[in-house]
Chimera marker file (.cmm) of the C-alpha trace (Angstrom):
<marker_set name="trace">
<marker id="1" x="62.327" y="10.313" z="5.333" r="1" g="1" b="0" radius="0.5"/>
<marker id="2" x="59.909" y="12.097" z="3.473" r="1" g="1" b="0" radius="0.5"/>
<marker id="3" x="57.318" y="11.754" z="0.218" r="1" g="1" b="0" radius="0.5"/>
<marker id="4" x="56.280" y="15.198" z="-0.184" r="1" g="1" b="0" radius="0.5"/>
<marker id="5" x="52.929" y="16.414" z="-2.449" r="1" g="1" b="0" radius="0.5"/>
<marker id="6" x="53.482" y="18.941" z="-5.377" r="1" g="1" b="0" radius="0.5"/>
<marker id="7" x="50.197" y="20.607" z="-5.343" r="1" g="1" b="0" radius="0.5"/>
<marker id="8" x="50.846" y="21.949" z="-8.722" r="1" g="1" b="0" radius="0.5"/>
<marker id="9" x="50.581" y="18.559" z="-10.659" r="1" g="1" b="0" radius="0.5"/>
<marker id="10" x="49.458" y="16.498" z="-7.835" r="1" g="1" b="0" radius="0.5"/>
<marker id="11" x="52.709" y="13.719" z="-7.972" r="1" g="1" b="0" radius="0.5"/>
<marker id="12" x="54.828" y="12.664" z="-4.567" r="1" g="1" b="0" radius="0.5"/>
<marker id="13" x="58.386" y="13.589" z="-4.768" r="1" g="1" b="0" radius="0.5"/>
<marker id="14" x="61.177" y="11.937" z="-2.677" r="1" g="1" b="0" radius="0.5"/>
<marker id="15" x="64.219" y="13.545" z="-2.763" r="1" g="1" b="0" radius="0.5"/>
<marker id="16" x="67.828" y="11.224" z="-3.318" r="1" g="1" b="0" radius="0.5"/>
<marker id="17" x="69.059" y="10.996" z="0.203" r="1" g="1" b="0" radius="0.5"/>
<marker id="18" x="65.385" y="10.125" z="1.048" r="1" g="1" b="0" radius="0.5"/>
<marker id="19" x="65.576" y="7.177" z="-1.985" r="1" g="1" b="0" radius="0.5"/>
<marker id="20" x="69.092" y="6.183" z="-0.101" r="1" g="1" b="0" radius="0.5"/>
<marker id="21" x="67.418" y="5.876" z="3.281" r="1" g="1" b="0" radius="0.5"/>
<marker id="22" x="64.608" y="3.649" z="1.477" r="1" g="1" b="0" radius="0.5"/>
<marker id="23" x="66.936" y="1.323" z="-0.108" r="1" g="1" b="0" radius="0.5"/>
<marker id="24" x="68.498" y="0.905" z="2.835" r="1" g="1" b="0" radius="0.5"/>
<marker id="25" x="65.649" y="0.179" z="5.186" r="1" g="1" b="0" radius="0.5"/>
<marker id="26" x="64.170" y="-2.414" z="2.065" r="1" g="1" b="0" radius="0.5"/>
<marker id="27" x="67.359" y="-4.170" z="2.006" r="1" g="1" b="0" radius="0.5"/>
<marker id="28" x="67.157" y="-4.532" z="5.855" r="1" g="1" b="0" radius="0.5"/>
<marker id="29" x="63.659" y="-5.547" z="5.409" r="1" g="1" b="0" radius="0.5"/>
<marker id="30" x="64.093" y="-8.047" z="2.883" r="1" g="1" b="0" radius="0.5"/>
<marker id="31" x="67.327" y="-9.563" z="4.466" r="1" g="1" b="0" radius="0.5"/>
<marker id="32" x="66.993" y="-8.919" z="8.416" r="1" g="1" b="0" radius="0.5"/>
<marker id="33" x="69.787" y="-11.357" z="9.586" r="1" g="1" b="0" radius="0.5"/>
<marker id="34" x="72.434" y="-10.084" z="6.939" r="1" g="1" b="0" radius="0.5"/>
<marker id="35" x="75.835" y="-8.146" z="7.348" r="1" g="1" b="0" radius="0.5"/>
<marker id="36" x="75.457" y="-5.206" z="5.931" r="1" g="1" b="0" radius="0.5"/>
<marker id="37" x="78.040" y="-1.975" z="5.263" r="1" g="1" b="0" radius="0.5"/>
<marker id="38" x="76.603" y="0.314" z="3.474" r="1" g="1" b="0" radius="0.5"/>
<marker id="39" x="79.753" y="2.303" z="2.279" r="1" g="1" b="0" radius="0.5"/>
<marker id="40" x="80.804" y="4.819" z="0.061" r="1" g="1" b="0" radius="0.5"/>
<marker id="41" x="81.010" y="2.591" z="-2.641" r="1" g="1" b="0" radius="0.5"/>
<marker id="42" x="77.517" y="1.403" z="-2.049" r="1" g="1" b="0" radius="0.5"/>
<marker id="43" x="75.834" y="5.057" z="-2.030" r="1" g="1" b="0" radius="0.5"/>
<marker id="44" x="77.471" y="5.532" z="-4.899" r="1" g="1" b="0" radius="0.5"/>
<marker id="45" x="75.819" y="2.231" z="-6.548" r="1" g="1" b="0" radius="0.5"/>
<marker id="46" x="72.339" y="4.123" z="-5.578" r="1" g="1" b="0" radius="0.5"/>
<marker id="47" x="73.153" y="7.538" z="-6.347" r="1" g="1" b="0" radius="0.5"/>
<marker id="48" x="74.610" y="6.041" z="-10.523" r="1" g="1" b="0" radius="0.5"/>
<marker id="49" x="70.941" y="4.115" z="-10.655" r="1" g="1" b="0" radius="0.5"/>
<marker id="50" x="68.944" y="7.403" z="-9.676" r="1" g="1" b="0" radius="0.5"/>
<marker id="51" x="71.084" y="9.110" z="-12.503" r="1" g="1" b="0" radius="0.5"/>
<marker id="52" x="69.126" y="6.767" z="-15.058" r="1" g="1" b="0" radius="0.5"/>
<marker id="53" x="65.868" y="8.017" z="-14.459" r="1" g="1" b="0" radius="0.5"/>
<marker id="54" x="65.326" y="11.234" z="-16.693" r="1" g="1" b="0" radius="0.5"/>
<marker id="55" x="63.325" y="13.823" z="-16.993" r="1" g="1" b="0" radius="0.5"/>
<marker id="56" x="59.636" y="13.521" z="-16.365" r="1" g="1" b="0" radius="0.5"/>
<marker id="57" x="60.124" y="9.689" z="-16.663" r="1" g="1" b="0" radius="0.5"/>
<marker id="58" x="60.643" y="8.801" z="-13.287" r="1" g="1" b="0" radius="0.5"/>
<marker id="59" x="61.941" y="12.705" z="-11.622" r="1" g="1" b="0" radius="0.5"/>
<marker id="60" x="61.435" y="15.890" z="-12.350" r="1" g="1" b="0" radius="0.5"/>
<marker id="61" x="64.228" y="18.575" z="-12.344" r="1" g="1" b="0" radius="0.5"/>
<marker id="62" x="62.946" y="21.645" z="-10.682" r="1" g="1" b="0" radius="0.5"/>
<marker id="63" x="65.105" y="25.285" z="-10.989" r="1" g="1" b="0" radius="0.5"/>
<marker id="64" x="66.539" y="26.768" z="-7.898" r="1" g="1" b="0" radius="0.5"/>
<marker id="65" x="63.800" y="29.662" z="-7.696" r="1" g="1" b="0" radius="0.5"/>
<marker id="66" x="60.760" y="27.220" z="-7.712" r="1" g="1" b="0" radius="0.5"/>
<marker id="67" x="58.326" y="27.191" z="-5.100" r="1" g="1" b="0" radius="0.5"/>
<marker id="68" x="58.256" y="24.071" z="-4.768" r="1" g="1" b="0" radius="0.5"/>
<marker id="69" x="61.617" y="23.553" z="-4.211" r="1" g="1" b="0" radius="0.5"/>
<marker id="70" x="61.390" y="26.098" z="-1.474" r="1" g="1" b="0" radius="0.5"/>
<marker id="71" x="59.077" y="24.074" z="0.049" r="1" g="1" b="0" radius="0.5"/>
<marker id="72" x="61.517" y="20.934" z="0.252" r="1" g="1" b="0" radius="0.5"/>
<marker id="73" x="64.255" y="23.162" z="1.363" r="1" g="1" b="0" radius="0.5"/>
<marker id="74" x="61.893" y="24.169" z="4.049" r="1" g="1" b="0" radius="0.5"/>
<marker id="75" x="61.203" y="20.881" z="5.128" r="1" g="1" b="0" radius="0.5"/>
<marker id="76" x="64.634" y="20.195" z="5.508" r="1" g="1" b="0" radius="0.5"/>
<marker id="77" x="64.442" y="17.637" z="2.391" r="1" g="1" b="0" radius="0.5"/>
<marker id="78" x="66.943" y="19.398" z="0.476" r="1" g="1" b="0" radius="0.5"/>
<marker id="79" x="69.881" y="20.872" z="1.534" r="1" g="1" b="0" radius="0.5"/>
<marker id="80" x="71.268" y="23.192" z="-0.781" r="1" g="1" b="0" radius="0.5"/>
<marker id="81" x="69.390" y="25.738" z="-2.989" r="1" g="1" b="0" radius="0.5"/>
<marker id="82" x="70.373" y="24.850" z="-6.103" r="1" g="1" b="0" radius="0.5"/>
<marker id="83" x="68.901" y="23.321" z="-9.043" r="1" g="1" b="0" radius="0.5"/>
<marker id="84" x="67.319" y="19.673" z="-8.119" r="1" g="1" b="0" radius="0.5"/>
<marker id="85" x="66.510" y="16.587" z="-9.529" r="1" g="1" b="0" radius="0.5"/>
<marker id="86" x="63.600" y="15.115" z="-7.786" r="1" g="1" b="0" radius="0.5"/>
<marker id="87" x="62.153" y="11.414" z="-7.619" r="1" g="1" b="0" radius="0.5"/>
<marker id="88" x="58.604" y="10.773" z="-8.469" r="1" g="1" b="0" radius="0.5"/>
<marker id="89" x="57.758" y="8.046" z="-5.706" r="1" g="1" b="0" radius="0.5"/>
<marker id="90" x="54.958" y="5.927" z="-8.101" r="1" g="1" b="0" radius="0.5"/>
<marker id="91" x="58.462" y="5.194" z="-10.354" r="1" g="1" b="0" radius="0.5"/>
<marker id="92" x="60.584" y="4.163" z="-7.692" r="1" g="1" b="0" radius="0.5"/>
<marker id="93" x="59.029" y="1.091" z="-6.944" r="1" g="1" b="0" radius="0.5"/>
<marker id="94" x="61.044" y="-1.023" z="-9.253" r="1" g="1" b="0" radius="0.5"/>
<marker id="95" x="64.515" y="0.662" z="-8.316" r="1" g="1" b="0" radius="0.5"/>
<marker id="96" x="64.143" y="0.191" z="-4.293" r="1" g="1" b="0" radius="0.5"/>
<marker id="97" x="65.226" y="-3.399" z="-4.578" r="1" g="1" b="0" radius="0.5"/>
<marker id="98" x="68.395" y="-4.643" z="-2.447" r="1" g="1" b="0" radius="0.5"/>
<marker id="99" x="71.624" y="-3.632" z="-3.857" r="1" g="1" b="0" radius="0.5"/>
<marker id="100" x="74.774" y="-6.372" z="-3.678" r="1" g="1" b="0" radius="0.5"/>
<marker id="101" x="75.771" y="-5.461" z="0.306" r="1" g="1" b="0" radius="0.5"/>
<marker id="102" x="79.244" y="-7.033" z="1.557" r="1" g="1" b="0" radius="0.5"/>
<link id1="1" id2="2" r="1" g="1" b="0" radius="0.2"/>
<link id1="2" id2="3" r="1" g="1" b="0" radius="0.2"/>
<link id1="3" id2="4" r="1" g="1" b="0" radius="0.2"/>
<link id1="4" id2="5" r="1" g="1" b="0" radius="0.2"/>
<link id1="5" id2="6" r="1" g="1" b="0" radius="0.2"/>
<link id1="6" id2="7" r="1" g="1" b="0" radius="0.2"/>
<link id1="7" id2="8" r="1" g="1" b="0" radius="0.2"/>
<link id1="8" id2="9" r="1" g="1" b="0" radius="0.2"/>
<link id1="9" id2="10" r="1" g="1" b="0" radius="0.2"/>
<link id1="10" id2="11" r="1" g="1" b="0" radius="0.2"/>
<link id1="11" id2="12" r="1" g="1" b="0" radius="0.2"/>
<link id1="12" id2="13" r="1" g="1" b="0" radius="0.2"/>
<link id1="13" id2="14" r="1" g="1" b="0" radius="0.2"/>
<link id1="14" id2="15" r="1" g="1" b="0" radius="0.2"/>
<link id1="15" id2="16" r="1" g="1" b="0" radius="0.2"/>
<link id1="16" id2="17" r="1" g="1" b="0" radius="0.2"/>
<link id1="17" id2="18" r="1" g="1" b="0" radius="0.2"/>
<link id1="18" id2="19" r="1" g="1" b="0" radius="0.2"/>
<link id1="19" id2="20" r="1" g="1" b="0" radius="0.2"/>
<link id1="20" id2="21" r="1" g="1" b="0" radius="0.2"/>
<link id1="21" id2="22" r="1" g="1" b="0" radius="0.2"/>
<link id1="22" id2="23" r="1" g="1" b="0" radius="0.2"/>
<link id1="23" id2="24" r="1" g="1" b="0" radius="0.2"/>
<link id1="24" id2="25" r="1" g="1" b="0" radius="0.2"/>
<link id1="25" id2="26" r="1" g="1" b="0" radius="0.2"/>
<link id1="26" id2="27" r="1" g="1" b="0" radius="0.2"/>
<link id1="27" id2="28" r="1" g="1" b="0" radius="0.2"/>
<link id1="28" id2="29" r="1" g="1" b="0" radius="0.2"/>
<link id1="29" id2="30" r="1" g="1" b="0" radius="0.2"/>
<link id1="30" id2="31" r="1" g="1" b="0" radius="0.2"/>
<link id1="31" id2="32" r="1" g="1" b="0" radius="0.2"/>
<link id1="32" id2="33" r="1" g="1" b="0" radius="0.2"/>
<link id1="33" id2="34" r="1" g="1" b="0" radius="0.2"/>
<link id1="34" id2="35" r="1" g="1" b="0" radius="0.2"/>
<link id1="35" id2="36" r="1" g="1" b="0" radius="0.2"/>
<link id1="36" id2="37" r="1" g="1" b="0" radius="0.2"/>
<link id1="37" id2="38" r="1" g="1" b="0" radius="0.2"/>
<link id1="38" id2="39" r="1" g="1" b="0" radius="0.2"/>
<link id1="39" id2="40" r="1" g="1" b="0" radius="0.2"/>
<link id1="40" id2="41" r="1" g="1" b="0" radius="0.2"/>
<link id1="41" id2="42" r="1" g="1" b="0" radius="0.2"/>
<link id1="42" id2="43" r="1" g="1" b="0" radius="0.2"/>
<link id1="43" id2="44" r="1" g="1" b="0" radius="0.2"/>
<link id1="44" id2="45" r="1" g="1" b="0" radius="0.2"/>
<link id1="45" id2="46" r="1" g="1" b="0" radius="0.2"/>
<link id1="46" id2="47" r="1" g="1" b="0" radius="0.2"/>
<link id1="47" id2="48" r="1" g="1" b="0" radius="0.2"/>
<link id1="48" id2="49" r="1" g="1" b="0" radius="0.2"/>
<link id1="49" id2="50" r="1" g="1" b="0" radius="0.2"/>
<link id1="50" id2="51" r="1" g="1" b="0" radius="0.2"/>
<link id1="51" id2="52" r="1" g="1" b="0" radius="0.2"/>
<link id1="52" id2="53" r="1" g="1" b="0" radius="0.2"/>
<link id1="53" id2="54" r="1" g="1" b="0" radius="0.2"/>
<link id1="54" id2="55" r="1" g="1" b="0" radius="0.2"/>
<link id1="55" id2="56" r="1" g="1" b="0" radius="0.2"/>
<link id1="56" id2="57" r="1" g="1" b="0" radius="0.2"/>
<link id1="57" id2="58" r="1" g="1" b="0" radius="0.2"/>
<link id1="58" id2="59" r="1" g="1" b="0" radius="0.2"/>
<link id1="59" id2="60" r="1" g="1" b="0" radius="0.2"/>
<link id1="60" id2="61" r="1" g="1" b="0" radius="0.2"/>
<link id1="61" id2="62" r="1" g="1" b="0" radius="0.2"/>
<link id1="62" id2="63" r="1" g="1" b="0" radius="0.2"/>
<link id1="63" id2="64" r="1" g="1" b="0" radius="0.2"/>
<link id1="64" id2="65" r="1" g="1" b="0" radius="0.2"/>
<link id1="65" id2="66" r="1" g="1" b="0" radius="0.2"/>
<link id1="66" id2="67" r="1" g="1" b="0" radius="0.2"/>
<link id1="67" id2="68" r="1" g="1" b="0" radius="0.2"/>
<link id1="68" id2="69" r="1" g="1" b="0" radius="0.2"/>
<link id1="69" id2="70" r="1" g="1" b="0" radius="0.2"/>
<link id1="70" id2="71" r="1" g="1" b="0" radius="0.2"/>
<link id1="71" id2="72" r="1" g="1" b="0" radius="0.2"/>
<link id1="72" id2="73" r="1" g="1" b="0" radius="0.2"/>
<link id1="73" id2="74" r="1" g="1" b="0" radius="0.2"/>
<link id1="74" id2="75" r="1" g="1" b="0" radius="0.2"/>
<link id1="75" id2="76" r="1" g="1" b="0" radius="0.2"/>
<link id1="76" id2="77" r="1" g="1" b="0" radius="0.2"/>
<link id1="77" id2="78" r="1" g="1" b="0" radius="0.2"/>
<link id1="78" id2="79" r="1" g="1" b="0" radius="0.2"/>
<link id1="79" id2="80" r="1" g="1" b="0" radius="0.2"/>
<link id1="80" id2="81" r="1" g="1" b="0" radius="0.2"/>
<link id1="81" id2="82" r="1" g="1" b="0" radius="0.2"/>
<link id1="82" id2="83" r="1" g="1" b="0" radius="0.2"/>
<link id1="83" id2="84" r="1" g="1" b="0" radius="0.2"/>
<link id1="84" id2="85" r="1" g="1" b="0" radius="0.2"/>
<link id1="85" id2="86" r="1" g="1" b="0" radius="0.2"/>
<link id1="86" id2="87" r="1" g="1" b="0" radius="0.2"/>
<link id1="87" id2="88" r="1" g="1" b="0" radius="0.2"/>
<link id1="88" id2="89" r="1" g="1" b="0" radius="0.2"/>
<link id1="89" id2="90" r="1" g="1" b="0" radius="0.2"/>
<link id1="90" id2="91" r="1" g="1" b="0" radius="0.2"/>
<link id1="91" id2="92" r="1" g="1" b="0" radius="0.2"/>
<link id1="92" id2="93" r="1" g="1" b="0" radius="0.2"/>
<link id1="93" id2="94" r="1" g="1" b="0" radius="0.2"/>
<link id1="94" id2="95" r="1" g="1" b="0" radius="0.2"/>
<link id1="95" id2="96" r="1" g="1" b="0" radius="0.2"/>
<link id1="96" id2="97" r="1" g="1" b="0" radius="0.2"/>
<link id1="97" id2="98" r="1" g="1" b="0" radius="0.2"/>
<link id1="98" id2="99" r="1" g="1" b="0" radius="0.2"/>
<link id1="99" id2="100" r="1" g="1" b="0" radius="0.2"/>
<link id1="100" id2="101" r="1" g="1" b="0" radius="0.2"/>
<link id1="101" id2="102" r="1" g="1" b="0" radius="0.2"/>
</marker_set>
């Protein structure tokens, strides 16, 4: 997982497999003796919450040509060079709670 800097406006970004990983590892955390499958259906519980947060409230959307998005892509944060939506990590705090695991 990674929280990576912008050094253009000084904000952590986390990209949305990154935020998956997270949610899993808090649910883990917060439940350590539970059952858990995290299944399609599940990601796609995360994946419909990150959609909430808009722009500059929460993530950024940065175009496919942006260096900063290079730099992600780079890091092997991203995967595909197209445009992204990416996570500030200060807003994320009240999101990473456990989802409803069966």
């Amino acid at each position: 997982m990674g929280i990576v800097r912008n050094s253009d406006d000084k904000v952590f970004y986390v990209a949305s497999t990154d935020v998956l990983r997270l949610v899993r590892f808090g649910t883990r955390l917060h439940n350590p003796s539970g059952p858990y499958t995290f299944d399609r259906k599940w990601e796609e519980g995360v994946f419909s919450d990150l959609r909430v947060l808009k722009d500059e409230r929460g993530a950024k959307m940065f175009d496919r040509n942006h260096a900063f998005l290079e730099v992600m892509i780079g890091l092997m944060r991203v995967r595909t060079v197209k445009k992204q939506k990416l996570f500030i990590s200060q807003d994320l705090a009240p999101m990473v709670v456990p989802h409803e695991t069966t």
